[in-house]
C-alpha positions as CSV (number, residue, x, y, z in Angstrom):
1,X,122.8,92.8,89.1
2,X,121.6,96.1,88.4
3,X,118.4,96.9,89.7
4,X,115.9,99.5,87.6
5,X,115.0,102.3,89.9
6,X,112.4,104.2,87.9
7,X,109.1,104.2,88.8
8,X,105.9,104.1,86.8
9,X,103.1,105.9,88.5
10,X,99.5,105.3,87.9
11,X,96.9,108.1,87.1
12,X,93.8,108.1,89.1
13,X,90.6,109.1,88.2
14,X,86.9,109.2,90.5
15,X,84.2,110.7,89.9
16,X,81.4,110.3,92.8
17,X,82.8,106.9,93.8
18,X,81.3,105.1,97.2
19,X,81.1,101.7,98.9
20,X,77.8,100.9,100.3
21,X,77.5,98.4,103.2
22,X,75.1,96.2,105.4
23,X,75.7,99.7,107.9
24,X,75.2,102.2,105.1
25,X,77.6,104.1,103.0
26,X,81.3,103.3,104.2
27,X,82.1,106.5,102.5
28,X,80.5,108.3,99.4
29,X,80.6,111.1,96.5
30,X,84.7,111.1,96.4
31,X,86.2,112.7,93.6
32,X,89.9,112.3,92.6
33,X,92.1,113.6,89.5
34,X,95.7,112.6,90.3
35,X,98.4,112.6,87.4
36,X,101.0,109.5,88.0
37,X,103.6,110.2,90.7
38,X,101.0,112.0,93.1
39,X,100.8,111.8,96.6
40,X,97.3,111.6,97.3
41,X,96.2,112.1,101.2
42,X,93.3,110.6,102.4
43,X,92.2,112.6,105.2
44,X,88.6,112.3,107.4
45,X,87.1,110.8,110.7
46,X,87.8,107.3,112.0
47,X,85.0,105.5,110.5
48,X,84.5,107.4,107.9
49,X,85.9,105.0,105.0
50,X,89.4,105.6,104.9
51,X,90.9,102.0,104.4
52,X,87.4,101.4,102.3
53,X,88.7,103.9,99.8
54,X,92.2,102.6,99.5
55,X,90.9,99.2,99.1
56,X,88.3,100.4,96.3
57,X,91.1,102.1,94.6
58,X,93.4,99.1,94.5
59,X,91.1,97.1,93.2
60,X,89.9,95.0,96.7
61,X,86.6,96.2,97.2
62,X,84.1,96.9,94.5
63,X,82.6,100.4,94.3
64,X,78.8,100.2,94.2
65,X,78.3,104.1,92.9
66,X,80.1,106.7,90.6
67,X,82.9,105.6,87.7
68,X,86.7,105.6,88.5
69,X,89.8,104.3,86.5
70,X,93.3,103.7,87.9
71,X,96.2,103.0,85.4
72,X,93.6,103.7,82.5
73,X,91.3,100.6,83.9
74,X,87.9,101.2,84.7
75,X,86.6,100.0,88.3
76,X,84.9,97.7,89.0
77,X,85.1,96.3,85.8
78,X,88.9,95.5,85.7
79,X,89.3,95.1,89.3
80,X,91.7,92.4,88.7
81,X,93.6,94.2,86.8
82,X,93.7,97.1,88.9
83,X,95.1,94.5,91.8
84,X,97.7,93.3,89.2
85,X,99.5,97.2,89.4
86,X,98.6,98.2,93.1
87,X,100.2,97.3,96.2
88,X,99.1,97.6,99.7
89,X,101.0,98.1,103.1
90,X,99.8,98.7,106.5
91,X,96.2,98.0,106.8
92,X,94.9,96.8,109.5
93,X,93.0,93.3,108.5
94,X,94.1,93.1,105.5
95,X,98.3,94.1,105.3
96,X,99.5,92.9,108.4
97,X,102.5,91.4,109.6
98,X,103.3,89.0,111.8
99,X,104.4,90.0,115.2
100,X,106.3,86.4,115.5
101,X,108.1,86.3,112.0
102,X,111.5,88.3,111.2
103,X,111.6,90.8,109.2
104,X,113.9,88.4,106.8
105,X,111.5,85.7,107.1
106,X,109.0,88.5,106.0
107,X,110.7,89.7,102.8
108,X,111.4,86.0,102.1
109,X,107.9,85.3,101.7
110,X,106.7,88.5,99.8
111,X,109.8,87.1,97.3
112,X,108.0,84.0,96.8
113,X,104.8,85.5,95.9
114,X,106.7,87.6,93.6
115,X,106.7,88.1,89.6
116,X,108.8,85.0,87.6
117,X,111.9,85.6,86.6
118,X,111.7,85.7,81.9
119,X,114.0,83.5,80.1
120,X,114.6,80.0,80.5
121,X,112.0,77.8,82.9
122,X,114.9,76.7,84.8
123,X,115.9,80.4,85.5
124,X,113.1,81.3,87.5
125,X,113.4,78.2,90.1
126,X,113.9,79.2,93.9
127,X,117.3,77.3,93.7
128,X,118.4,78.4,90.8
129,X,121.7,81.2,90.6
130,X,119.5,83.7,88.5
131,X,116.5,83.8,90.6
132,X,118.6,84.1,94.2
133,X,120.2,87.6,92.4
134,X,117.3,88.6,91.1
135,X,115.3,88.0,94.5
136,X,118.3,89.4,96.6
137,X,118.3,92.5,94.1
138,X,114.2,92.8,94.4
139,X,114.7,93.1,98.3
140,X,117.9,95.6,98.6
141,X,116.1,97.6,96.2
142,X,112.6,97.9,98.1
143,X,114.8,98.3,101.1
144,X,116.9,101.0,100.2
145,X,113.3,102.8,98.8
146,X,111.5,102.7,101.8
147,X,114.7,103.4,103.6
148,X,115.0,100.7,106.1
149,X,118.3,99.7,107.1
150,X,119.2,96.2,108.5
151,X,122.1,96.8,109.9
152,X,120.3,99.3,112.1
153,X,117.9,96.5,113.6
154,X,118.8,94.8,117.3
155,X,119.4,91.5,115.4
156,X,119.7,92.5,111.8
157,X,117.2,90.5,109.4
158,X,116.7,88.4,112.1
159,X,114.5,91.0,114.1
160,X,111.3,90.0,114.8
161,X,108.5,92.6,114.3
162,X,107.5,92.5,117.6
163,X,110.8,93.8,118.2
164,X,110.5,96.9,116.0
165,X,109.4,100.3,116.4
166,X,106.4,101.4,114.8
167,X,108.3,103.6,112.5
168,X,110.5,101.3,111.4
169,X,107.7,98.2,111.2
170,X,105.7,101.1,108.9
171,X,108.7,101.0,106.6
172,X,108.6,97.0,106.0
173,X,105.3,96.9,105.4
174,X,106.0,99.9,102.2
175,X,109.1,97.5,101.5
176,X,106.7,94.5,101.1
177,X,104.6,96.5,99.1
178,X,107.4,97.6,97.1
179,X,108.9,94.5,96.0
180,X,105.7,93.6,93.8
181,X,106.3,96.4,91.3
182,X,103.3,98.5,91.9
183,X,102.1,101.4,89.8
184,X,100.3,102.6,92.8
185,X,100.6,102.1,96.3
186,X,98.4,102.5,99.2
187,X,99.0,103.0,102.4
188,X,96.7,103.3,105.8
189,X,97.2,104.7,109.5
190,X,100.5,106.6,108.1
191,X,100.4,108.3,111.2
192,X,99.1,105.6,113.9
193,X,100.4,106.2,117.0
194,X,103.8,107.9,115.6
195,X,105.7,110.7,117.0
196,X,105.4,114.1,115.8
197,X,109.0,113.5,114.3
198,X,108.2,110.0,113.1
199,X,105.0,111.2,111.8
200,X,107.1,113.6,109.8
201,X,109.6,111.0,108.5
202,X,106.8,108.8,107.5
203,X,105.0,111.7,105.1
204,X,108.2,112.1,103.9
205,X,108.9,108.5,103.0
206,X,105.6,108.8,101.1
207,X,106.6,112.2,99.6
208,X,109.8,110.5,98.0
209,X,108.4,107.5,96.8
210,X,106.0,110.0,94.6
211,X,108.6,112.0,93.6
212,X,110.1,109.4,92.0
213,X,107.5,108.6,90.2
214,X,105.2,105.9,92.4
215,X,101.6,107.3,92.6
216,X,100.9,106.9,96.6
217,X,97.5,107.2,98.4
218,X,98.1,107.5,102.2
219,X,95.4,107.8,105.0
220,X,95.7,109.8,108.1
221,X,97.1,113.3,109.5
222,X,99.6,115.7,108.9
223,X,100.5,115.3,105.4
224,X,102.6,117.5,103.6
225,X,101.1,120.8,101.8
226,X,102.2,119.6,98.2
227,X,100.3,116.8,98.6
228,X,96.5,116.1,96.9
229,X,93.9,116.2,99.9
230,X,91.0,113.8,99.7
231,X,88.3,113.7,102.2
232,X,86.2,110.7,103.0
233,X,83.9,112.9,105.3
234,X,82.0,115.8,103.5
235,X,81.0,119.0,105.8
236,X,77.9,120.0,106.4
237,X,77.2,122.5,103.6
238,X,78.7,119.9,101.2
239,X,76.3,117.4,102.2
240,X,73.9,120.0,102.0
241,X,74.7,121.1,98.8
242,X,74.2,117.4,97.5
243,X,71.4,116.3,98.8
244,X,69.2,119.2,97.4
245,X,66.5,121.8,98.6
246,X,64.4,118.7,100.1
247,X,66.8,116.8,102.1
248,X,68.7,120.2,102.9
249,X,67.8,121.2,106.1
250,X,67.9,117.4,107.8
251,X,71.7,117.1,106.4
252,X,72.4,120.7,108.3
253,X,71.4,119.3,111.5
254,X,74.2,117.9,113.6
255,X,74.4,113.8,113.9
256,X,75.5,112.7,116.9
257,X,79.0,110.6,116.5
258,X,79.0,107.5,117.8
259,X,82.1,106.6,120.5
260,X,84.1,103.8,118.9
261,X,87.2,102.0,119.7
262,X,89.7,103.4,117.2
263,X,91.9,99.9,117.0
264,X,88.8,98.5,115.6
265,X,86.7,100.9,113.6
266,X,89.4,100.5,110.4
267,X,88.4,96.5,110.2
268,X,84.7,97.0,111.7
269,X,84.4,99.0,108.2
270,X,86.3,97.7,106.0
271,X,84.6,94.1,107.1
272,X,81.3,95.3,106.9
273,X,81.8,96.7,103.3
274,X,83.6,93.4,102.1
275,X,80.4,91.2,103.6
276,X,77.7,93.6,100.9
277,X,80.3,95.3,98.4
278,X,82.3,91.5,98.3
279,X,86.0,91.2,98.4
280,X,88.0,90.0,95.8
């Protein structure tokens, strides 16, 4: 069955958009203006709102200031439709997979949650002949797009993810993304514990997928120069700048920064922001 390979980006647009939550602001005042097929790189401290952003953006987590639209759908208002075009992969709490399962076992669930297959009722059963090609064609094609060979695993489809490198783990969790159709995908921690060389691949993984026409926002380090920088952490003139004559000199002096554990700051955030902002 052929399988169509062109992508439909989403346009992104924020003006002053922020989460606030039980801790304060998970991240505030970002402003984005991304055509479709962009590669957007969400760059800033750990703990400074990251996976927050790419969870408002997708339509997860209600923004509490400024005005944004993705696709053409205004946020918060359409938040389910937002989530209807938007995938996620690799985020921590939220995107995770399963260190026991296979990566077949993986795709085969990600299949079931899947769109139905049009025509005739009986068509889009798991057992029928038309839905097992068009499920087997879904997952070759997500594959091939986040480049992720099977053949290449130690046991093939079979592997469990415990099994895999982080690289190659990184690229299931785009597949799985992939396979629901998204206008926009967002990935977090593109460059967690990675190589300089895998980090490299990964950004260019991400890189591709936009140039064909998937709008991609990506958190973390080391992204190519081509792509659209957004940062969750303002400096100090910035915050300066915003908070006006009166509050200017107390946002020039230096805050001390908390030591956190950075395996949990991602989900200490994003958790936080879901209990005040609310999840949907």
């Amino acid at each position: 069955m052929p399988v169509n390979t062109t992508r439909q980006g989403a346009a992104v647009n924020a003006r002053g958009i922020g989460v606030e939550g039980p801790r304060g602001w998970a991240f505030r005042a970002v402003d984005i203006t991304a055509e479709p097929g962009t590669l957007i790189a969400v760059q800033g401290p750990s703990g400074s709102g990251r996976t927050c952003l790419l969870l408002a953006l997708t339509g997860r987590m209600r923004i509490t200031e400024g005005e944004a639209t993705v696709a053409g759908l205004a946020l918060p208002k359409r938040m389910g439709s937002v989530r209807s075009r938007t995938a996620l992969a690799h985020v921590p709490g939220v995107a995770d997979l399963e260190p026991a399962l296979t990566v077949g076992e993986h795709l085969k669930e990600q299949a079931l949650l899947g769109p139905r297959i049009q025509g005739s009722p009986l068509a889009s059963l798991p057992w029928g002949k038309r839905h097992k090609e068009a499920t087997r064609a879904r997952v070759d094609a997500a594959l091939a797009a986040a480049r992720l060979d099977p053949g290449t695993l130690p046991k093939g489809l079979r592997t469990t993810v415990r099994d895999l490198e982080r690289i190659e783990a990184l690229r299931l969790s785009v597949a799985l993304g992939l396979m629901h159709g998204p206008q926009l995908l967002a990935v977090d921690d593109v460059d967690l514990k990675l190589a300089d060389a895998e980090r490299t691949e990964a950004w260019q993984l991400l890189r591709d997928l936009a140039r064909e026409g998937l709008t991609v926002v990506a958190a973390g380090d080391g992204a190519p120069q081509d792509a659209l920088i957004v940062r969750t952490a303002r400096t100090e003139t910035e915050a300066a700048r915003a908070a006006g004559p009166a509050q200017a000199a107390e946002a020039a002096e230096p805050t001390p920064t908390p030591v956190q554990d950075d395996a949990h700051t991602t989900e200490e955030e994003a958790a936080d922001a879901f209990a005040e902002a609310g999840r949907a």
